[in-house]
C-alpha positions in Angstrom: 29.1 -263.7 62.4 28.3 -261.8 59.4 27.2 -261.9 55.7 27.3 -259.8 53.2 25.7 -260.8 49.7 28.2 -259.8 46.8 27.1 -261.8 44.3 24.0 -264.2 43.3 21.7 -261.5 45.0 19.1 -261.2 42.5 20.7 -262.5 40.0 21.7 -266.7 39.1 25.5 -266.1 38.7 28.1 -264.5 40.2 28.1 -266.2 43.8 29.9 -264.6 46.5 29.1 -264.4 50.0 31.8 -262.6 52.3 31.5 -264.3 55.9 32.9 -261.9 58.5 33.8 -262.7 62.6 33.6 -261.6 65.5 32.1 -257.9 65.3 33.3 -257.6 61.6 35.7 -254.5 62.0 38.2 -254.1 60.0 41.4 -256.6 60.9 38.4 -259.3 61.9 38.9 -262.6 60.3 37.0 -262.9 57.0 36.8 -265.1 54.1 34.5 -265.9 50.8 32.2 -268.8 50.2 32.1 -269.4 46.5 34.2 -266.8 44.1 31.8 -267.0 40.7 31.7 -264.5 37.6 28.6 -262.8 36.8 27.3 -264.1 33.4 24.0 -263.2 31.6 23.4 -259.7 29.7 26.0 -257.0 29.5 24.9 -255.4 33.0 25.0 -257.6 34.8 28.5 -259.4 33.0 29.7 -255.6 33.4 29.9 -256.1 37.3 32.8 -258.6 36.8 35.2 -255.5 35.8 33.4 -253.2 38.9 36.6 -252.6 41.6 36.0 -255.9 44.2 34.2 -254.7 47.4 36.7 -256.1 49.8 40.3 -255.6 49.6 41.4 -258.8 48.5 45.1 -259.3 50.8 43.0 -259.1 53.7 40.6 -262.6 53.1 42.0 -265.6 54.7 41.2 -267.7 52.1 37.7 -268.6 49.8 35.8 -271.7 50.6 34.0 -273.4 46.7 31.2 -274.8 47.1 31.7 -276.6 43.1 33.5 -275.9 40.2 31.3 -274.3 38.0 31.7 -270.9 36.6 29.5 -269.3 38.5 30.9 -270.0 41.8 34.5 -270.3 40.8 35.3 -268.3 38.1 36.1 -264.9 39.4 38.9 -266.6 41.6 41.7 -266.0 38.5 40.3 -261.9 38.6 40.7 -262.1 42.8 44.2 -263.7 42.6 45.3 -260.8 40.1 44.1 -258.2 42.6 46.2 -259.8 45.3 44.5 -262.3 46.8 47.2 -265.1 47.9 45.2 -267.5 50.1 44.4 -271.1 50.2 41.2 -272.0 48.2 39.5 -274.7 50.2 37.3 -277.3 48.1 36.9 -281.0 47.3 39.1 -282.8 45.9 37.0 -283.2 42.9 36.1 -279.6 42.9 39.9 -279.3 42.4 40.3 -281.7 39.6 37.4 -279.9 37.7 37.9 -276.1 38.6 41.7 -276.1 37.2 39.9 -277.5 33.7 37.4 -274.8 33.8 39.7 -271.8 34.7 42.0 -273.0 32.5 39.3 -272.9 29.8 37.9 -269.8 31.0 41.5 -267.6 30.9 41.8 -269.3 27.2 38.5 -268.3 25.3 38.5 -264.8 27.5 41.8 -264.1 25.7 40.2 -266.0 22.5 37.1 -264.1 22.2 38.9 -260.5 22.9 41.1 -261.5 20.4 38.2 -262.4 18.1 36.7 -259.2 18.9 39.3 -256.8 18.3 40.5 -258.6 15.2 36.3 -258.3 14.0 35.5 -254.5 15.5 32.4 -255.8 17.0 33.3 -254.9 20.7 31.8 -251.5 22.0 35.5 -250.9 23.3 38.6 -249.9 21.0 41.0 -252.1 22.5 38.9 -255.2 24.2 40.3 -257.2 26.6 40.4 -260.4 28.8 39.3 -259.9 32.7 42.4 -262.0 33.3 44.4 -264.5 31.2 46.2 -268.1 31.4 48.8 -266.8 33.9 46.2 -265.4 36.7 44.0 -268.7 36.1 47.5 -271.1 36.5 47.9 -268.9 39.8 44.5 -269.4 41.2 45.1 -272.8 40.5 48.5 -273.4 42.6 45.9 -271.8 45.3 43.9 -274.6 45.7 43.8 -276.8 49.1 41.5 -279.9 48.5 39.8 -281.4 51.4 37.8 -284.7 51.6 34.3 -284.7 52.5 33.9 -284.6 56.6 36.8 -283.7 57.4 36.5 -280.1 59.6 39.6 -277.2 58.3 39.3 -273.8 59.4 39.0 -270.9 57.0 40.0 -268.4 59.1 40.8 -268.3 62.8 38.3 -268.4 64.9 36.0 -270.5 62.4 35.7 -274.4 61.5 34.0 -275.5 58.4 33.4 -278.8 56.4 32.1 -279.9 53.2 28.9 -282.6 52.3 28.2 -284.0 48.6 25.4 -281.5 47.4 24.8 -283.8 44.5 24.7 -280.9 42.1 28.3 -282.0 39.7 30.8 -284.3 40.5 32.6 -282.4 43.8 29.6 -279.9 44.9 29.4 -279.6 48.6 26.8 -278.3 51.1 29.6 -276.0 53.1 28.9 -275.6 56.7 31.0 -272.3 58.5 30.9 -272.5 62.6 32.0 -269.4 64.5 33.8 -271.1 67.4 33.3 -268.3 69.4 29.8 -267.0 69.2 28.5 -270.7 68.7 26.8 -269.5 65.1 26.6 -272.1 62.4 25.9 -271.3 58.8 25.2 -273.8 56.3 25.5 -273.0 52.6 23.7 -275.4 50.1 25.6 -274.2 47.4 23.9 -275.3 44.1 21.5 -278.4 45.2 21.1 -281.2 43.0 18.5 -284.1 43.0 18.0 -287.1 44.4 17.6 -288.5 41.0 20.6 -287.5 39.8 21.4 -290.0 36.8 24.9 -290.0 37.7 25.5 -288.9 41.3 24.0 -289.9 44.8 22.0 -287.2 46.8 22.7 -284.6 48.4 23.6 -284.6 51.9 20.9 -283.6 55.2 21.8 -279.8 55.9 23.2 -280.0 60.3 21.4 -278.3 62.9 22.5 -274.2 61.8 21.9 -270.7 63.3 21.0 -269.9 59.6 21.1 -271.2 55.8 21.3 -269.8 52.6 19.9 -271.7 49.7 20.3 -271.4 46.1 16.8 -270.7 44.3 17.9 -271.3 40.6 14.3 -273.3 40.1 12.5 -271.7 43.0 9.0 -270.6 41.5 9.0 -273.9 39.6 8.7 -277.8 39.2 10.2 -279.9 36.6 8.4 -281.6 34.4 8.4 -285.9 34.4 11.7 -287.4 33.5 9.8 -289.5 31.1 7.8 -287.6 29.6 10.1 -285.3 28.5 12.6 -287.6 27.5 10.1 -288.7 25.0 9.8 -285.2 23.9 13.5 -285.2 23.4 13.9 -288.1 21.3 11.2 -287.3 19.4 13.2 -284.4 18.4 15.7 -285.8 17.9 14.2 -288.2 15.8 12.0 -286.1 13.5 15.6 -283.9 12.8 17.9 -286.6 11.8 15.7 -288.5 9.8 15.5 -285.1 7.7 19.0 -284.9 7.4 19.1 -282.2 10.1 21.4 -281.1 12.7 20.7 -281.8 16.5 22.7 -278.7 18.7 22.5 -279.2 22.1 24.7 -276.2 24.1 25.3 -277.9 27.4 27.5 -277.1 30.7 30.4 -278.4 29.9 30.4 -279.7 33.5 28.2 -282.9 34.9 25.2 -281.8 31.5 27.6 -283.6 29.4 27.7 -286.5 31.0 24.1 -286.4 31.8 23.2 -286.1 28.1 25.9 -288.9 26.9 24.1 -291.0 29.4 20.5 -290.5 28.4 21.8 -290.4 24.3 23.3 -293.8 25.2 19.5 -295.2 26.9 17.9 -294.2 23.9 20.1 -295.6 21.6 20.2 -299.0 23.4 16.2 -298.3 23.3 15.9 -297.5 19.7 14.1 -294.2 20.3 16.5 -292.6 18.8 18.3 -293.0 15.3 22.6 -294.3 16.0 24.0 -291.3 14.0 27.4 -289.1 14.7 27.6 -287.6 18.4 29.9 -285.0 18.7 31.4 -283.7 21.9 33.2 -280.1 20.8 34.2 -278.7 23.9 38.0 -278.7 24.8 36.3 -278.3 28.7 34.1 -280.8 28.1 36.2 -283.1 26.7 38.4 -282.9 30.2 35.4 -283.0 32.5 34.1 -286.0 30.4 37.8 -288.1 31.6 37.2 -287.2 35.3 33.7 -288.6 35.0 35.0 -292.1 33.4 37.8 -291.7 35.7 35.2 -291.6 38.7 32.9 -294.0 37.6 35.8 -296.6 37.0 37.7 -295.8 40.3 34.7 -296.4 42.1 34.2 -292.7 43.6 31.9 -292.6 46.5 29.7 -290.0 45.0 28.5 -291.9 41.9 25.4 -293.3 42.1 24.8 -297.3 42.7 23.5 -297.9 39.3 25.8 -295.9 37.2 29.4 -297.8 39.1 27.5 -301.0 38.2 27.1 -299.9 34.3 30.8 -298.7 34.5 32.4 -296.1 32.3 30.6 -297.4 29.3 27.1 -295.5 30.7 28.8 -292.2 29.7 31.6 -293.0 27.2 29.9 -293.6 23.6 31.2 -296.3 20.7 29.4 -293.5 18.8 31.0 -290.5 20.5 33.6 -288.3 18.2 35.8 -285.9 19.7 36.0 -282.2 18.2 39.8 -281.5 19.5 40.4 -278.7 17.0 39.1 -275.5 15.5 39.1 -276.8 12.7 37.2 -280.1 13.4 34.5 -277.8 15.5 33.9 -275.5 12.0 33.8 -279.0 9.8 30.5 -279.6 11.6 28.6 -276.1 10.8 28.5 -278.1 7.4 25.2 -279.8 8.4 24.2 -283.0 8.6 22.8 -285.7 10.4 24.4 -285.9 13.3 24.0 -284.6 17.4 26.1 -281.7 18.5 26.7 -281.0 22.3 28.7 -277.8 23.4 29.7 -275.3 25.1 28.3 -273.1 26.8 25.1 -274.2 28.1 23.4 -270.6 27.4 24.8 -269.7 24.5 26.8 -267.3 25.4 30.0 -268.1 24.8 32.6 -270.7 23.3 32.4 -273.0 20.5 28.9 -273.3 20.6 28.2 -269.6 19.5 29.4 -270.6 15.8 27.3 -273.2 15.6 24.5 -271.8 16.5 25.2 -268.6 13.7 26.0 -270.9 11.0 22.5 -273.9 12.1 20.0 -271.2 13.3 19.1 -269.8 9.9 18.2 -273.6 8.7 14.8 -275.3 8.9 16.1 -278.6 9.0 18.1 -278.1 12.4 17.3 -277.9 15.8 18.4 -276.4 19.0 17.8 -278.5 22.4 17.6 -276.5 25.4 18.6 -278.6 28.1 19.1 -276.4 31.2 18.8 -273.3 32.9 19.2 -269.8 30.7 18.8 -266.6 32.2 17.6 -263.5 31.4 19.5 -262.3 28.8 21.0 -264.8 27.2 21.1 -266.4 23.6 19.5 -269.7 25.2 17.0 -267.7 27.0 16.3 -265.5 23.4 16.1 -268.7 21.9 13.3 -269.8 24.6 11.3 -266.8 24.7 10.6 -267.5 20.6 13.2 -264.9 19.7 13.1 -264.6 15.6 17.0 -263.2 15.1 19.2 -263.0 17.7 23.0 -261.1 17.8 25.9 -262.9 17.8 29.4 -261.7 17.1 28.0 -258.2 16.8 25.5 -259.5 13.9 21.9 -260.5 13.9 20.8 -264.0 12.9 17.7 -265.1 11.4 16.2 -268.1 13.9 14.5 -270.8 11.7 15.7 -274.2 12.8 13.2 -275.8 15.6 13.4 -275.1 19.1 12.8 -277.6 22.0 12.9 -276.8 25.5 13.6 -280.0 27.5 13.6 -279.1 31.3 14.2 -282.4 32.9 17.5 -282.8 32.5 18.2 -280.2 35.0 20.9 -280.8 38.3 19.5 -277.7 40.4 16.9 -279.2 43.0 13.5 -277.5 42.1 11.0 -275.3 44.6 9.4 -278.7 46.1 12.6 -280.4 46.3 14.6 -277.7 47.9 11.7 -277.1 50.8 11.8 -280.9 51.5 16.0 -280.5 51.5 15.7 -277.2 54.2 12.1 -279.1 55.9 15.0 -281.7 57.0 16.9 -279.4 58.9 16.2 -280.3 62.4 15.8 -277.8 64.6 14.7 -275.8 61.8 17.1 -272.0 61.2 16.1 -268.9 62.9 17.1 -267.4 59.1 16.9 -268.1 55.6 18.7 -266.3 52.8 17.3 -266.9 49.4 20.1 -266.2 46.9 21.1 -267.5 43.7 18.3 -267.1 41.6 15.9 -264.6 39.3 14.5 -262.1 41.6 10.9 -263.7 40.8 11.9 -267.2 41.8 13.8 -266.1 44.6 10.6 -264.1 46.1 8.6 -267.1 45.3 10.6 -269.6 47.4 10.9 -267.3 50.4 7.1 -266.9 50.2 6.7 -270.3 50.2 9.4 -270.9 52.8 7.9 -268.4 55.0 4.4 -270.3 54.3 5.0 -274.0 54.7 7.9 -273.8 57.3 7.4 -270.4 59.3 10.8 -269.0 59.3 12.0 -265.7 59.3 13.2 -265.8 55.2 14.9 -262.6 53.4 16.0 -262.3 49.8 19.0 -260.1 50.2 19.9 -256.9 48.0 23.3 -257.0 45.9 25.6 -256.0 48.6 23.0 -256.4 52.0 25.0 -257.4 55.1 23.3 -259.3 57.6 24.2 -260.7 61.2 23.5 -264.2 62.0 
């Protein structure tokens, strides 16, 4: 069996591993685990449009490990090379990665439109790297599976899914070559076993060989508590001046995190009651599969979050921004919380807010996940004083808080305990899915703590397992 690394090598986005059989000539069964866009600074977004590696008729199918953009969203752009096969994932995964396609096709087509209507763009004519049509295909592509349950991706090969505990549907994916007795195990983005909302992940099997995301890799997070203080003090000190809270979030599984901790400290009266506003059209639809989840009972919700029902997540409190025209309404100021898309900064509703709140002392911007390199969030972080948005530079006045705990992605202690439980321990580890310095610092420690062989592949390595 083989690997080859076309995305998430040296980079947090863009996932895509191409698993190949037998001797991997050409006419060998092949397929892709994950099928994720490239996001982050204009080089590295600039890959999405580079001619796909692998001629697309000739996968079997694609195997997600979850639904987020990242690992999914490249599948419309695949289908609209020719691409035609089944798209194996949970069933949850499913639900949620025909909302965020959807979404994805609509503000691509939204934002070139914007651009060319603006003359910002760098390109005369911009345009969409697929639109509603290619993302409605993809969609009639996918092939839900429960957890457990063993379905081959292409012959020869048998695969099954475990929760990962990341967002509501990720899955550990497991490939077996039924041949060459080779086993592969993907973790696909990890979560936590504190997840507030979802149980842990699943034990990785007995594998030839794993490759494990390394989003957090050179770091811990900080106490839960500690920085939920931080967060409502923040939150606090902003309203009661008559400021603006904006918190860009994943419209995926942060949401609901952030509803969930919003609702503790409201019940706690750390935090002021005041307008919370959900403006995220995505958001909004991953929000109802949540309280849908939660209320049916779904295995992968935690104990404690079925026992406080759909009410844990679901706000008396909570307004829904449905409309352009309700989202610009609230660039008007005010007391009040704003959570939206996207969770960097880098694209969607949130963008306007943050042009029309930045240039105000009395707002502030919560940072509540990861950002990488090149992105408004991470400017924002690094203590940028303008930034550019919409081809224009913004003054940044309105306070900044970074508040790390709130993360889904396992971190460098909690992923070596997750691969330390693998039993027999893999000949190889492949550290993907991160910054090039976290990855190198997890595969050092990897290769210190747990004395396996550990490489970081290169954009494009190949490797045999």
């Amino acid at each position: 069996m083989f690997l080859t690394f076309l995305g998430a090598a040296g980079t947090v986005t863009g996932s895509k591993t191409l698993v190949q059989l037998g001797r991997g000539a050409p006419g060998d069964p092949q397929f892709l685990v994950d099928c994720g866009m490239f996001q982050g600074p204009r080089e590295i977004r600039s890959r999405n449009w580079d001619t796909f590696p692998v001629e697309p008729t000739a996968l079997s199918s694609v195997v997600l490990s979850h639904a987020h953009l990242d690992h999914c969203g490249y599948l419309p752009a695949l289908v609209r090379a020719g691409f035609s096969g089944p798209v194996h994932c949970s069933p949850n995964t499913a639900t949620l990665a025909a909302i965020i396609l959807r979404d994805s096709a609509r503000l691509q087509e939204e934002d070139a439109s914007y651009a060319r209507k603006k003359g910002f763009s760098r390109h005369a004519q911009p345009q969409a790297l697929y639109g509603i049509d290619d993302a409605e295909e993809a969609i009639s592509l996918l092939a839900p599976v429960e957890f457990g349950v063993a379905f081959s991706p292409a012959d020869g090969a048998t695969a099954r899914l475990d929760p990962a505990g990341h967002i509501l549907g990720s899955s550990i994916v497991t490939v077996t070559d039924d041949q060459a007795a080779r086993t592969v195990v993907f973790s696909g983005d990890l979560g936590r076993g504190n997840h507030p909302l979802l149980a842990p992940p699943a034990q990785p099997v007995s594998a030839t060989a794993i490759v494990i995301e390394s989003t957090y890799g050179d770091r811990e997070h900080e106490d839960v508590e500690q920085e939920t203080d931080q967060m409502a003090a923040a939150i606090t000190r902003t309203l009661k001046r008559g400021g603006t809270v904006v918190i860009p979030a994943f419209a995926v599984d942060r949401t609901e995190v952030l509803l969930k901790a919003l609702r503790s400290l409201q019940d706690q009266q750390r935090i002021p009651v005041s307008p919370i506003h959900v403006d995220s059209p995505m958001a909004l639809a991953g929000l109802r599969v949540y309280v849908d989840a939660i209320a049916g009972g779904d295995a992968e919700i935690n104990t404690a979050t079925a026992a406080e029902g759909p009410g844990a997540i679901d706000l008396p409190n909570l307004h829904e921004a449905t409309t352009p025209e309700q989202s610009m309404a609230l660039d008007r100021g005010g007391a009040r919380i704003i959570v939206s898309a996207s969770g960097m900064g880098s694209g969607g509703r949130v963008t306007h807010h943050l042009k029309a709140l930045l240039p105000d002392r009395g707002n502030t911007v919560l940072l509540v996940g990861f950002q990488a390199v090149g992105t408004p969030g991470r400017m924002l972080r690094d203590g940028a004083h303008e930034i550019k948005i919409h081809g224009k530079y913004v003054a940044v006045r309105a306070e900044i808080v970074e508040i790390e705990a709130f993360s889904v992605h396992a971190d460098a202690s909690e992923l070596i305990d997750w691969l330390r439980s693998a039993d027999p321990r893999p000949k190889q580890v492949f550290v993907n899915h991160g910054e090039q310095d976290a990855s190198d610092a997890l595969a050092e420690r990897i290769r210190r703590e747990l004395d396996v062989a550990v490489i970081v592949p290169q954009p494009g390595e190949r490797v045999a397992v």
